[in-house]
N, C-alpha and C positions, 0 to 999 in steps of 0.2 A: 130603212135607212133614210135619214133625211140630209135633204142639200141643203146648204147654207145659202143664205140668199145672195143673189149676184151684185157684184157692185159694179159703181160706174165706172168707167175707168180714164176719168178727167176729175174726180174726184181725189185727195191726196190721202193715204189712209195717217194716220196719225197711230203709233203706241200708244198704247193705254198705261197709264204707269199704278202700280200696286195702289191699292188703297190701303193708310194704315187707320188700326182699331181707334174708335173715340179718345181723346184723351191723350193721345201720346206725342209727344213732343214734335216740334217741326223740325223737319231736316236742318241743320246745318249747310253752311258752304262754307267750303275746304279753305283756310288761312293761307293766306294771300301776303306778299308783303306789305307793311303798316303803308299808310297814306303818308306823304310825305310832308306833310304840314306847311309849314312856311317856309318860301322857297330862300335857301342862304343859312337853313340852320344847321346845317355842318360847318358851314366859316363861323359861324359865331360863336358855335363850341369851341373851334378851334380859336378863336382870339383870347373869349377868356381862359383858357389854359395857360395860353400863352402869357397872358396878364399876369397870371396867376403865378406864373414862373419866374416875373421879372420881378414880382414884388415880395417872393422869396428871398430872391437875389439881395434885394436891396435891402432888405431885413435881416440877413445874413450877415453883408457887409458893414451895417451899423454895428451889430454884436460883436465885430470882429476888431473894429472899431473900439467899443466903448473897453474891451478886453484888452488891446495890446495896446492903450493911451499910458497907463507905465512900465512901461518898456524902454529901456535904453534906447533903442531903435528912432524914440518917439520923443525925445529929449531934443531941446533946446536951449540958448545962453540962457541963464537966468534960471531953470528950473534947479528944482530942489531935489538931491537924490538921499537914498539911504543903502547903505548895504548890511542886509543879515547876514552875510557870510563873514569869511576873513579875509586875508591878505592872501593866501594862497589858494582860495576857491571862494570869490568874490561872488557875493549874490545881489544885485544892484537894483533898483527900484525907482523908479521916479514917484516924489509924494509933493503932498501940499508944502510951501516953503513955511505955513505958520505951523504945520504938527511937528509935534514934540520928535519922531522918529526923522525930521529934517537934522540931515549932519554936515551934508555938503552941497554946495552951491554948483550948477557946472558955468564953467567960464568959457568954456569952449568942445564946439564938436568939432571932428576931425573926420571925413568918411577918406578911408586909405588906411592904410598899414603905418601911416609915418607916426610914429607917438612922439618922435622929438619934437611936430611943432605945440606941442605943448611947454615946452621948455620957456617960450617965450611971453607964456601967461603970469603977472604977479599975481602971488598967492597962491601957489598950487601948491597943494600937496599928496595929491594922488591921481592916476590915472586910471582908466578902467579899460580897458579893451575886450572888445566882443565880437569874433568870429563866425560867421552866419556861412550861409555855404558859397555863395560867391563876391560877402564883402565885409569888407572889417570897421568896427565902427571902431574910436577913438572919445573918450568923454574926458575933458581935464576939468579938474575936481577940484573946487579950493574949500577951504572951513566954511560952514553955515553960522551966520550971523555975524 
């Protein structure tokens, strides 16, 4: 039997760690969380989002905009209306006062319920009223041209 040789014992022993065969790839080390780059790039993601949502916004609003500009709602003295519908289920439109589908003039808006002070416009001959969920508009309508 043989003894292994004595060591010193001020000496620190170290493991030995496995050798691997020629050729074969080097360890990895274990994924860690990413490096955090430049420091404030979670606020700045967070702003342009945020940007990103106001100019949603505001691109939303133009469409909504450029969509309900003939709408009764959106009428004022002077413009031109037309109605596709009839007398008993009026479908009313605000258009150019030079297109041919111009038939009346409004002389007046009214916001309230009151359709009499239209009474008091020369040249009226029709009124429009449109009920919305908490207001009622009023348009007095005289002949176009």
């Amino acid at each position: 039997m043989t003894t292994p040789p004595a060591t010193d014992a001020t000496e620190p022993t170290e493991p030995t760690e496995p050798t691997e065969p020629a050729g074969a790839a080097a360890p990895r080390a274990e994924a860690g969380p990413e490096p955090a780059g430049k420091p404030g790039g979670r606020r700045v993601a967070a702003v342009l989002k945020i940007a990103g949502l106001a100019v949603a916004i505001v691109a939303a609003l133009f469409v909504a905009a450029y969509f309900a500009r003939d709408t009764p709602a959106a009428a004022k003295a002077g413009d031109c209306a037309h109605n596709a519908g009839n007398d008993d289920k009026p479908d009313v439109s605000l258009v150019d006062c030079n297109s041919a589908d111009a038939e009346f003039t409004v002389l007046k808006v009214v916001h309230g319920a009151d359709e009499q002070e239209c009474q008091t416009e020369p040249g009226l001959v029709a009124t429009y009223v449109e009920t919305r969920r908490s207001s009622v508009l009023v348009l007095c309508l005289g002949v176009h041209g």
